[in-house]
TORKOL-4160 file (C-alpha; in steps of 0.2 Angstrom, whole numbers, padded with zeros to 4 digits, m for minus):
172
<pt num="1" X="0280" Y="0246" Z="0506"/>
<pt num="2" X="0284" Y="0247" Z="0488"/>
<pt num="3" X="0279" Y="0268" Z="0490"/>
<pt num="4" X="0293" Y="0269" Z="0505"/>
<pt num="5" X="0308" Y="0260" Z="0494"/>
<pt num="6" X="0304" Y="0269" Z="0479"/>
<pt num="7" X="0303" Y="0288" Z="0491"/>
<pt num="8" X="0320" Y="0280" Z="0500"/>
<pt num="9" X="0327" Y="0274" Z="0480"/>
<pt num="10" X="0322" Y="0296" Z="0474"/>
<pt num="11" X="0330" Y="0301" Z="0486"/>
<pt num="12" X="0346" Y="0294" Z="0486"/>
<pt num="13" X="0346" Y="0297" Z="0468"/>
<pt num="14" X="0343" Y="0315" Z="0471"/>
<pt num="15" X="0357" Y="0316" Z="0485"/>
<pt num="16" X="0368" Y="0308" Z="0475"/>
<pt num="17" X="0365" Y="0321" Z="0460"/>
<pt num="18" X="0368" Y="0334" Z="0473"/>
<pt num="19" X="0385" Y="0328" Z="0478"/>
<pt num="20" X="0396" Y="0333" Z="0465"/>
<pt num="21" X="0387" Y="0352" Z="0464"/>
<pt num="22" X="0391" Y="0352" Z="0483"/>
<pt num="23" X="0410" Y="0346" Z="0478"/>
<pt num="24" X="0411" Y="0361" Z="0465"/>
<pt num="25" X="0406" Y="0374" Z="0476"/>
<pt num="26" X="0416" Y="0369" Z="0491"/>
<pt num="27" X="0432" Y="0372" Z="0479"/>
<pt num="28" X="0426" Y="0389" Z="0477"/>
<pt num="29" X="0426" Y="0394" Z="0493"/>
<pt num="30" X="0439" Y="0407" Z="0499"/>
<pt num="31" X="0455" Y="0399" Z="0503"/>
<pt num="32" X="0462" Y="0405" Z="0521"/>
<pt num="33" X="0480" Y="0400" Z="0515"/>
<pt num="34" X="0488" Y="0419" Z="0511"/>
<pt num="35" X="0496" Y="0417" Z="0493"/>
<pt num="36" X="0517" Y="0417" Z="0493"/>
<pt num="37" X="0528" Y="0417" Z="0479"/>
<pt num="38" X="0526" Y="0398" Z="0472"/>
<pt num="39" X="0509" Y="0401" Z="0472"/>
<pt num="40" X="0507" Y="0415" Z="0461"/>
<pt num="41" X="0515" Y="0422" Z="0445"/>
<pt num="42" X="0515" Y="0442" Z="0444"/>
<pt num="43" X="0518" Y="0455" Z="0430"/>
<pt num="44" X="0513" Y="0472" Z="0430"/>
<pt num="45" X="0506" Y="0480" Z="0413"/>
<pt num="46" X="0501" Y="0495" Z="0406"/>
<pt num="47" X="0482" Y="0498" Z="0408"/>
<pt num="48" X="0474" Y="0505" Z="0392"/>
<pt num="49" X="0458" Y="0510" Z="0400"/>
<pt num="50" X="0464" Y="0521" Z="0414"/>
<pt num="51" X="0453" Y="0536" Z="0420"/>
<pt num="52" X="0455" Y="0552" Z="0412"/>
<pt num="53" X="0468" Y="0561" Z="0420"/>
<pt num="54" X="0477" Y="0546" Z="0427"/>
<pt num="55" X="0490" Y="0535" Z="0421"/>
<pt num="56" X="0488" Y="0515" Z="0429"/>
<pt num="57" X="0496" Y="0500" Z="0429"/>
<pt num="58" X="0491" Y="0486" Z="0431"/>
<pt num="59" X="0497" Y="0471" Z="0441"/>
<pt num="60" X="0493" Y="0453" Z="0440"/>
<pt num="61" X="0492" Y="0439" Z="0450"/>
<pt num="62" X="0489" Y="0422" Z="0443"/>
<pt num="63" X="0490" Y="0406" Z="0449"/>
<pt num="64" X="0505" Y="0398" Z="0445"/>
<pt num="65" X="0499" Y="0378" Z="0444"/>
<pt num="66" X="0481" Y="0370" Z="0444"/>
<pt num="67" X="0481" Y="0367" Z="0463"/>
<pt num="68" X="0482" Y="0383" Z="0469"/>
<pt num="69" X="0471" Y="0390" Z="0479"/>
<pt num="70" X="0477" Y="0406" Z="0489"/>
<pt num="71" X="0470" Y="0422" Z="0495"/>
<pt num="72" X="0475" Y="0441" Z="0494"/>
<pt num="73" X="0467" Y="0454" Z="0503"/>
<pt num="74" X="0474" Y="0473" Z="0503"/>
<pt num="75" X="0488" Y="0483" Z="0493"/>
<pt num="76" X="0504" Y="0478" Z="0490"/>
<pt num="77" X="0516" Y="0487" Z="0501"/>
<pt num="78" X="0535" Y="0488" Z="0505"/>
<pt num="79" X="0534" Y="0495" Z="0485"/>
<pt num="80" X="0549" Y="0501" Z="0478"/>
<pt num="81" X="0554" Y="0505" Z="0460"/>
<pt num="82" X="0569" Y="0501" Z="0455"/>
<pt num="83" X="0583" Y="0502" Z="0440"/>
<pt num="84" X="0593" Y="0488" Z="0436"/>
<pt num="85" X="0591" Y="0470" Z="0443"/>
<pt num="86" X="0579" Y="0475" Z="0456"/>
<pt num="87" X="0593" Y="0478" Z="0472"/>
<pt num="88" X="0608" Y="0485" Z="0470"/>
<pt num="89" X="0605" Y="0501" Z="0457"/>
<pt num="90" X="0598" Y="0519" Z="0464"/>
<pt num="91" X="0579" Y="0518" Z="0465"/>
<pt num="92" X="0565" Y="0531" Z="0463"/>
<pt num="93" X="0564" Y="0533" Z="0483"/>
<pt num="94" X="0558" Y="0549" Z="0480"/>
<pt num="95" X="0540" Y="0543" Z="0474"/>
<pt num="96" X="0530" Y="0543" Z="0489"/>
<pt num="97" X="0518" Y="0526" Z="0487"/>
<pt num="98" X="0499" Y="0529" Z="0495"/>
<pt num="99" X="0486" Y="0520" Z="0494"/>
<pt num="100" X="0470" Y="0524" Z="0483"/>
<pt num="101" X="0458" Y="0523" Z="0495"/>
<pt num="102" X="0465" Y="0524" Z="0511"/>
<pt num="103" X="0449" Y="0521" Z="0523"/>
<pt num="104" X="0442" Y="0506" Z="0511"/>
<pt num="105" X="0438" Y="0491" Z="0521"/>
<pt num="106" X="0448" Y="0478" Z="0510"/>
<pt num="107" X="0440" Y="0460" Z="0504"/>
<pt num="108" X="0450" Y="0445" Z="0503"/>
<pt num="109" X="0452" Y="0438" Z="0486"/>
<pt num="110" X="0452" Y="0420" Z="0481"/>
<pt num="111" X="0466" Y="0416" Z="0468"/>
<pt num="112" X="0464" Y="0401" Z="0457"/>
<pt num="113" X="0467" Y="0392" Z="0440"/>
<pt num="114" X="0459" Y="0403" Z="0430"/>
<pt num="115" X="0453" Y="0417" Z="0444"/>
<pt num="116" X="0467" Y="0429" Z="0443"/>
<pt num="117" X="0466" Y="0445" Z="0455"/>
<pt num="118" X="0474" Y="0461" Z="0450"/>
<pt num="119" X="0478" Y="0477" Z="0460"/>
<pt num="120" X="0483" Y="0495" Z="0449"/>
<pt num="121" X="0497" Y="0507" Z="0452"/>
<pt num="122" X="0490" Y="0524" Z="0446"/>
<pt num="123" X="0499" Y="0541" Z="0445"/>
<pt num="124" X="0494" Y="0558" Z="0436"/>
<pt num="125" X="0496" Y="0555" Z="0416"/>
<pt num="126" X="0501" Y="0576" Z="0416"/>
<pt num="127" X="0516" Y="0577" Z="0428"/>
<pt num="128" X="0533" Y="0577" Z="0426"/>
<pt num="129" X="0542" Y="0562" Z="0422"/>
<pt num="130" X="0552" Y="0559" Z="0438"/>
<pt num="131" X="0560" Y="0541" Z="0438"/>
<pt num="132" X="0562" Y="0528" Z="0424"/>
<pt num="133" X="0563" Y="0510" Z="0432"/>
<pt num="134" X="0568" Y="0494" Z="0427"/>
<pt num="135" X="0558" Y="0483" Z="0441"/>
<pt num="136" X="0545" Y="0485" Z="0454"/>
<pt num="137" X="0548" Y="0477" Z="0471"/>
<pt num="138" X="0533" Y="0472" Z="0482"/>
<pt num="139" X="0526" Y="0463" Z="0494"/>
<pt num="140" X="0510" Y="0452" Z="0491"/>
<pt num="141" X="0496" Y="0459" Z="0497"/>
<pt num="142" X="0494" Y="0444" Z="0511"/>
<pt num="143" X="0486" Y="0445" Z="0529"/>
<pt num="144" X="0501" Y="0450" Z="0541"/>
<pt num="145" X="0513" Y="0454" Z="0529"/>
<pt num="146" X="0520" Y="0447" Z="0511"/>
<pt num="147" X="0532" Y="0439" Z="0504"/>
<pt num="148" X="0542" Y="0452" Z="0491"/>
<pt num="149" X="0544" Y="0450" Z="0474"/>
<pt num="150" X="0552" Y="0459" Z="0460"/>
<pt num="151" X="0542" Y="0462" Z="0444"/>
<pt num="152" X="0546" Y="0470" Z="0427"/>
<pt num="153" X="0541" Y="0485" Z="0423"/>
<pt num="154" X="0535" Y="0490" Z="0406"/>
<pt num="155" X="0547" Y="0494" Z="0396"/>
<pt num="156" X="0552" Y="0513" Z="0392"/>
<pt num="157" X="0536" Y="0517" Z="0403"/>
<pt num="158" X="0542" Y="0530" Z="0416"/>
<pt num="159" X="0535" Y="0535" Z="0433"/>
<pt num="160" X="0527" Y="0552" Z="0434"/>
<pt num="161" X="0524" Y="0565" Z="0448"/>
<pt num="162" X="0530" Y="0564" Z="0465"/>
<pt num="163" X="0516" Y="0551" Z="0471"/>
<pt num="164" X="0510" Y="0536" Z="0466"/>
<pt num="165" X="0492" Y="0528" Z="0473"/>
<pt num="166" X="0491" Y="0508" Z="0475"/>
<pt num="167" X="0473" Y="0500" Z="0473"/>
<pt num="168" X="0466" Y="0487" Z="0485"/>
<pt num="169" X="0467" Y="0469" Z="0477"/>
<pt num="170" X="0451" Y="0464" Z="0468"/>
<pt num="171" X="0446" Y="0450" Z="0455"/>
<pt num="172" X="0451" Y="0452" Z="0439"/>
């Protein structure tokens, strides 16, 4: 009898040591709640390690408070480059925006406090300079459709050629 409490005694020892790693990996668990604005901050840099050939920007998505936990899956789209505030100035509707890889298959992304996700905007570094913006508009890159958001663009970094290629979203 003593065998059968101490077995029963190990065991809920061992189930209670298991808990709180069953608890930290539940929280890391893709999140089915499509990120919006509140949920995320967003910025858009210059990427210093682009391919040869190619000029890319980068853009971030971090999470904007220790709770959050959203998902992205996809490109941005509805993405326009603008001068100005964002709205009410010509924009460069001239630049034809494509995606990278068209026939990719794209993966959701969980975003987290300190699990950023990021996309890339990528362009020829050899063409013509064909639009100098202010601000990039966007929709998040959210099942059925996003919520849009204005970023800066880096400064005095201008848009070449008559095309630019969006990424699929991916962890950063």
């Amino acid at each position: 009898m003593n065998k059968t409490i101490a077995g029963v005694g190990i065991a809920a020892l061992l189930t209670a040591a298991a808990l709180p790693l069953l608890a930290g990996t539940a929280s890391a668990n893709p999140s089915d709640k499509p990120c919006d604005t509140s949920d995320l901050v967003v910025s858009v840099t210059k990427d210093p390690t682009s391919a040869a050939g190619q000029q890319a920007y980068v853009i971030h998505y971090v999470a904007a408070g220790p709770h959050t936990n959203c998902s992205l899956v996809g490109a941005p789209t509805a993405v326009t480059f603008t001068k100005g505030s964002g709205h009410s100035q010509a924009d460069g509707s001239t630049i034809q925006v494509v995606l990278d890889d068209p026939y990719s298959v794209p993966a959701p992304v969980n975003v987290q406090p300190g699990k950023p996700a990021e996309s890339r905007i990528l362009m020829a570094s050899q063409a013509p300079v064909t639009f100098q913006p202010s601000v990039v508009n966007l929709n998040l890159p959210v099942a059925g459709g996003g919520y849009t958001v204005t970023v800066g663009w880096p400064e005095g970094m201008p848009l070449r050629g008559d095309h630019v290629e969006l990424t699929n979203v991916s962890p950063a």
